[in-house]
N, C-alpha and C positions, 0 to 999 in steps of 0.2 A: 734816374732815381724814380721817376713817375713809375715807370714799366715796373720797376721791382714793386713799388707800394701796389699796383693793381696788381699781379702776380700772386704777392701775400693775401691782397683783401679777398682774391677770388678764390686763392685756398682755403681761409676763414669760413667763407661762404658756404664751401661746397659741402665743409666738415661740418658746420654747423646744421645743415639741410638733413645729411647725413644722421645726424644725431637725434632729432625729432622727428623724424620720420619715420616710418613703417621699411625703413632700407637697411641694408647692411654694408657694413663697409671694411675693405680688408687693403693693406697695405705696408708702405715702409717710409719713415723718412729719416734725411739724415743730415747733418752739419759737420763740416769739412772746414779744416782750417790747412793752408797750404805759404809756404815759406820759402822763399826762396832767392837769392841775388844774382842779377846778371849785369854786374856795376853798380843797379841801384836797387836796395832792399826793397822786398814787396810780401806783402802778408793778402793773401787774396781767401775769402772767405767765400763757400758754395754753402748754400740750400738746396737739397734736392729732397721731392716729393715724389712719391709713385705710387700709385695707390686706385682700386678698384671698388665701383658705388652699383648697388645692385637691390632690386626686391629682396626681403627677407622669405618674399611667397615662391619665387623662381629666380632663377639664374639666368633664362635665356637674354636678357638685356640687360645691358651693364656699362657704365663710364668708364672709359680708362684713363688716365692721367699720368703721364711723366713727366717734370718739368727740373729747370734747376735756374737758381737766382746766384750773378756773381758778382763777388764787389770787392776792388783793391783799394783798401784802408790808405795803406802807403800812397798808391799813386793810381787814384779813380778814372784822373785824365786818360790815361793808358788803353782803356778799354771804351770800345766803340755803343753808342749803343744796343744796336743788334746780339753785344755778347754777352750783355749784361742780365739780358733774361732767355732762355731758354726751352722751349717746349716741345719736345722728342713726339711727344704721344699726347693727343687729347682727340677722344672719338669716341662716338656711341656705338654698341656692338649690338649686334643683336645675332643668335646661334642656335639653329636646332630649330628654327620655325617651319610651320607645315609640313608636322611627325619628322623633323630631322631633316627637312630637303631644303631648307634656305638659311643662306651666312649672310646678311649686310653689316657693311661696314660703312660709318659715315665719317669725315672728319680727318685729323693728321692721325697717318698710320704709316708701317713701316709693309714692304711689298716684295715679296719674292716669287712672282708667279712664273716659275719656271724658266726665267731669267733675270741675269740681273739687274734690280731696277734703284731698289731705295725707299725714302721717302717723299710721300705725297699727301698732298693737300686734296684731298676730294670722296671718290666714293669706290666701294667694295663692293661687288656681290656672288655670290657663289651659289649654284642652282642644281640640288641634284637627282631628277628627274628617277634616276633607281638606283642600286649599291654598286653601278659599274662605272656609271658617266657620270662629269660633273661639267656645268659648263659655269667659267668665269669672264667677269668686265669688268673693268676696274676704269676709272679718270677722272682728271683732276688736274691738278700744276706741281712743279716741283717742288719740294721742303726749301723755305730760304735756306740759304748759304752756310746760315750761324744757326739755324733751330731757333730764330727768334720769332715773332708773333706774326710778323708780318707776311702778307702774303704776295704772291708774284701776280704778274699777272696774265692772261691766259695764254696771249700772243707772244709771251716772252720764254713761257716756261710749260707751256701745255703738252700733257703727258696721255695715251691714253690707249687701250691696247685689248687682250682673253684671251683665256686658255681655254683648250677642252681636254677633260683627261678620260683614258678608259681604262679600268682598272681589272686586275685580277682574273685575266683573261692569260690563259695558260703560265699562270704568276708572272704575268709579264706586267705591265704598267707602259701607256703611252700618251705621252701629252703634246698637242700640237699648238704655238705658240705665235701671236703677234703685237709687236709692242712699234708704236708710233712716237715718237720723243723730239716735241718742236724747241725752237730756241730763238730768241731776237735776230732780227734781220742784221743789225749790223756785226754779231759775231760770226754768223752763218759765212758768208764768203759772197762772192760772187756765182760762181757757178751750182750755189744750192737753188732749192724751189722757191719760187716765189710766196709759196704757202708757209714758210718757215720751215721746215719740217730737217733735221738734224738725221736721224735713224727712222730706218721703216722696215724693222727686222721680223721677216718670220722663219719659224725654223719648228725644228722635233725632238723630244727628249726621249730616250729606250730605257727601260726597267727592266732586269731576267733575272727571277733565281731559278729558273727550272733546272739545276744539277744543286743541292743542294749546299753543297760549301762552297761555291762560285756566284758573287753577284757580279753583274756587270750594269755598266751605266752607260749611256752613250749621247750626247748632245750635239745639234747642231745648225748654228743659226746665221742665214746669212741677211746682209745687209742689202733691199732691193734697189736704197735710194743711192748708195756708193758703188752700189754693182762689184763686192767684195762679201768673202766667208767671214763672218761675224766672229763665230767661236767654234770652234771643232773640239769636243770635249771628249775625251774616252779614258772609264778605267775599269779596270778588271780585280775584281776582290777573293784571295783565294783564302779560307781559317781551316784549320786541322783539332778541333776537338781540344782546346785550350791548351796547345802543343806550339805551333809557329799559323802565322798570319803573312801571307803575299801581295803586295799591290802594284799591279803593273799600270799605269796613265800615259796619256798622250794627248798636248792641248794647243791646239793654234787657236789665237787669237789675237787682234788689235788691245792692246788696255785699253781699259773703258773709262776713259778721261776725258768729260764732258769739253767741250769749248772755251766756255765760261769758269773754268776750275781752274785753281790756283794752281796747280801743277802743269798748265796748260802754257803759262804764260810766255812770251817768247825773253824775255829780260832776265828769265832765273840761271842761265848759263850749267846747264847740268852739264856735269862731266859723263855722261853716257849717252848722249845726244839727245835727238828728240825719239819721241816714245813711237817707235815703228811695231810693225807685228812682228811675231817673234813663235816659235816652237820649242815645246818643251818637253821629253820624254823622260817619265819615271819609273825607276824600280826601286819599293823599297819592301822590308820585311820583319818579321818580328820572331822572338824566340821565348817561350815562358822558362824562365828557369826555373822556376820554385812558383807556389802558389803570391807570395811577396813580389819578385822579380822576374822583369822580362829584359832582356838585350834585344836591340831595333839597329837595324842597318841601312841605308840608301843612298841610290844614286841620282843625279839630276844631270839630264844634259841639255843645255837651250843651245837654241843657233836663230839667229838675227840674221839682214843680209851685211853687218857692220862686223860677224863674229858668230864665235863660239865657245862657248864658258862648259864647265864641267863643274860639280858641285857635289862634294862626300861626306856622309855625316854618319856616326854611331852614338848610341848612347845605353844608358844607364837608368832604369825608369824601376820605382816603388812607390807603394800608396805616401811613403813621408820625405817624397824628392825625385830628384832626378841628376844626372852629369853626362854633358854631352860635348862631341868634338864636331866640327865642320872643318872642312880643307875644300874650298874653292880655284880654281883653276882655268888657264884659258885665254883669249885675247883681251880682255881688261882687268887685267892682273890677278895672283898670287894672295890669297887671305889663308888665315887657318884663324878659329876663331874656337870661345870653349865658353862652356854654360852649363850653373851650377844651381842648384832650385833643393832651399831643405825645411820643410815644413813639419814640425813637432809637438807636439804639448808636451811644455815644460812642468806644468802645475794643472790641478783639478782646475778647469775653464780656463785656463793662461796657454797661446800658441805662441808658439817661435817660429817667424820664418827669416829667411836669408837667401839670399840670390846674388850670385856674381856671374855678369851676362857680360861677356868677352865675344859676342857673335858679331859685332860689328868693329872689332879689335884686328888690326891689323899686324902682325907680329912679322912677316913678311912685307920690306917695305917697296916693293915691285906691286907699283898701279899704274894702269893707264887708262888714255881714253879708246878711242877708238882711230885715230890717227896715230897711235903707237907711241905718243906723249907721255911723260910721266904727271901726274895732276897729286896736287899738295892739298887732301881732301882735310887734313890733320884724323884721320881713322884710329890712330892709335891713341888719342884724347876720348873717342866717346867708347865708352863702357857705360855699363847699368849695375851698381852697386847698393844693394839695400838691406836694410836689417829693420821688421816690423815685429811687433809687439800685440798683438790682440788678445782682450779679457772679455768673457762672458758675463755679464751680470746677473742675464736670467733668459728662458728663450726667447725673451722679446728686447733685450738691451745688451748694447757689447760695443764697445770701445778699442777702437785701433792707434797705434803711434807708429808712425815710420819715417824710418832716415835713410836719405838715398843722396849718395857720393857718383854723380855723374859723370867722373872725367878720371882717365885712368890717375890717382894718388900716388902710386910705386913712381914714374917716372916726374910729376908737377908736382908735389907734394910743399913745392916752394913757389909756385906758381900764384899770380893773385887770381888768377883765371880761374881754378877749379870751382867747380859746379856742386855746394853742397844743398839740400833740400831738406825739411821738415814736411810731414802730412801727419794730420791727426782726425779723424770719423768719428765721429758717435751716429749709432743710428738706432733708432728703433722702430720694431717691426712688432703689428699687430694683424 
């Protein structure tokens, strides 16, 4: 409770500073009430805040702010307190310094310098000496666990790394990448460095449109500290003059599942074993039928050293929806899976949407693991059932209600199990 009241008072603060001051301030907030029993009723209420603080004389420096406050009415015990408060984004920015050639960033911010990284705690800079090179450094520690205030500390979570990119050099684009990512000694293992040091990856990303309707991407990073290819990323983009659209890829890589991540943990008993590297080849494609609608087709094949899966999907896509099929295949079983997205204005500012998501719906009940097992996941219980209600009041106020039936109803429909949910938003945005 403490962390939510500073939470509040520092919002008060920031708004109030905001308001007497020669600043401008532009943002969104919103209140969320969320509903739901899994045995025992629980009404959990979110605050969330996002919102930008800035000179009214320039732009180039600025606060940014995402935060969200959570609290279960019902049963408060429930929640730790790390979850209870929330802070996504709080950094000072500053963009366009010394005629457009310097980006600092201070503070929690979210990071994708040319690989994937996340959120951190510390610092940004971006330097670009003329309109082809840019050189970045970035470090700091990792975002806690929850996004809650607190912060890691250096030996446990120190993160630190740059990019240099050259640009526009026969339209091609190249960024050459090093990212260093430490971790506590006792998750690390035995035969890591004594330094802590988890990953110590550097690698190179490819930009090309030189043929005009062909882009291509090409990534690839390896790991110097595991002595293993990190990511091998490649896709090929082919469009026809708002006719059909082609996308060939191809990706090896380890999932990038920290140590210390709950999907890490050895007690979770996944039915797909533990998370090895894995290859995945794609082809998929699109067709405009009409200026409204396009048909999309694709294929996925992964292969593991435990297996080989195949994965087939088409759909149905307009600006007010979409219906789509998936047929999965392979050595861990048999799914067909189907998903329906209808989004409408029923009335002047009143939307209707609706979504029945069958993609994780098993209709076929052939699964296994990887020793040829059958595994009782119950897949044919979760589905994504919802029907939302959103009213405009004006461009700065609008109001949502949504009900979402999580568990397939056609077959439990007498079950005390099923999974029914309320959400209801207000937000406004100024």
């Amino acid at each position: 409770m403490r962390k939510t009241i500073v939470f509040v008072f520092t919002l008060i603060c920031m708004t109030a500073a905001a308001a007497f001051a020669q600043v401008g301030i532009k943002g969104r907030v919103s209140n969320s009430v969320y509903i739901y029993d899994d045995g025992e009723s629980h009404t959990r209420l979110y605050q969330t805040a996002r919102f930008a603080i800035y000179p009214e004389n320039s732009r180039l420096i600025r606060i940014n702010f995402f935060g969200r406050a959570l609290n279960d009415i019902s049963h408060d015990d429930y929640l730790d307190d790390e979850q209870k408060v929330n802070i996504f984004r709080l950094s000072l920015d500053a963009k366009g310094l010394l005629n457009n050639r310097l980006d600092v960033a201070i503070g929690r911010q979210f990071l994708h310098p040319g690989l994937t990284l996340g959120s951190i705690d510390g610092g940004n800079m971006t330097f670009r000496p003329n309109k082809k090179i840019s050189l970045q450094v970035y470090g700091g520690v990792e975002t806690h666990f929850f996004h809650s205030p607190e912060l890691y500390e250096s030996e446990d979570a120190l993160v630190f790394g740059g990019t240099m990119r050259l640009r526009r050099v026969y339209d091609s684009e190249l960024e050459a990448v090093y990212l260093q990512k430490n971790g506590p000694n006792d998750r690390i293992g035995e035969e890591e460095k004594s330094d802590g040091a988890q990953w110590r990856i550097v690698g190179a990303n490819f930009k090309n449109r030189s043929i005009k309707p062909l882009r291509l991407y090409v990534q690839a990073h390896y790991d110097l500290l595991n002595k293993r290819m990190h990511r091998l990323y490649s896709v090929a983009n082919y469009s026809c003059a708002r006719k059909f659209r082609l996308s060939l890829t191809y990706k090896q890589q380890y999932p990038q599942v920290y140590d210390g991540s709950y999907f890490n943990r050895e007690d979770l008993n996944k039915p797909f074993g533990d998370f090895e590297k894995y290859q995945q080849f794609g082809l998929s494609g699109g067709y405009f039928l009409t200026e409204r609608f396009t048909a999309n087709i694709g294929a996925r094949m992964i292969h593991t050293e435990e297996g080989d899966g195949m994965a087939l999907s088409t759909s149905l896509e307009s600006c007010s929806g979409s219906v789509g099929l998936d047929y999965e295949t392979g050595d861990f079983g048999n799914q067909i899976g189907v998903a329906l997205a209808v989004n409408r204005e029923i009335m002047s500012r009143l939307d209707l949407g609706l979504s029945v998501n069958y993609s994780r719906y098993r209709f076929l009940e052939e699964f296994y693991n990887f020793s040829g097992e059958t595994v009782d996941t119950e897949y044919d219980r979760q589905v994504g059932n919802a029907l939302r209600l959103s009213y405009r009041f004006s461009d700065h106020f609008r109001m949502d209600a949504e009900y979402q039936c999580l568990n397939n109803w056609l077959n439990y429909r007498d079950d005390d199990r099923n999974d029914h949910r309320f959400l209801n938003h207000i937000h406004y945005i100024w």
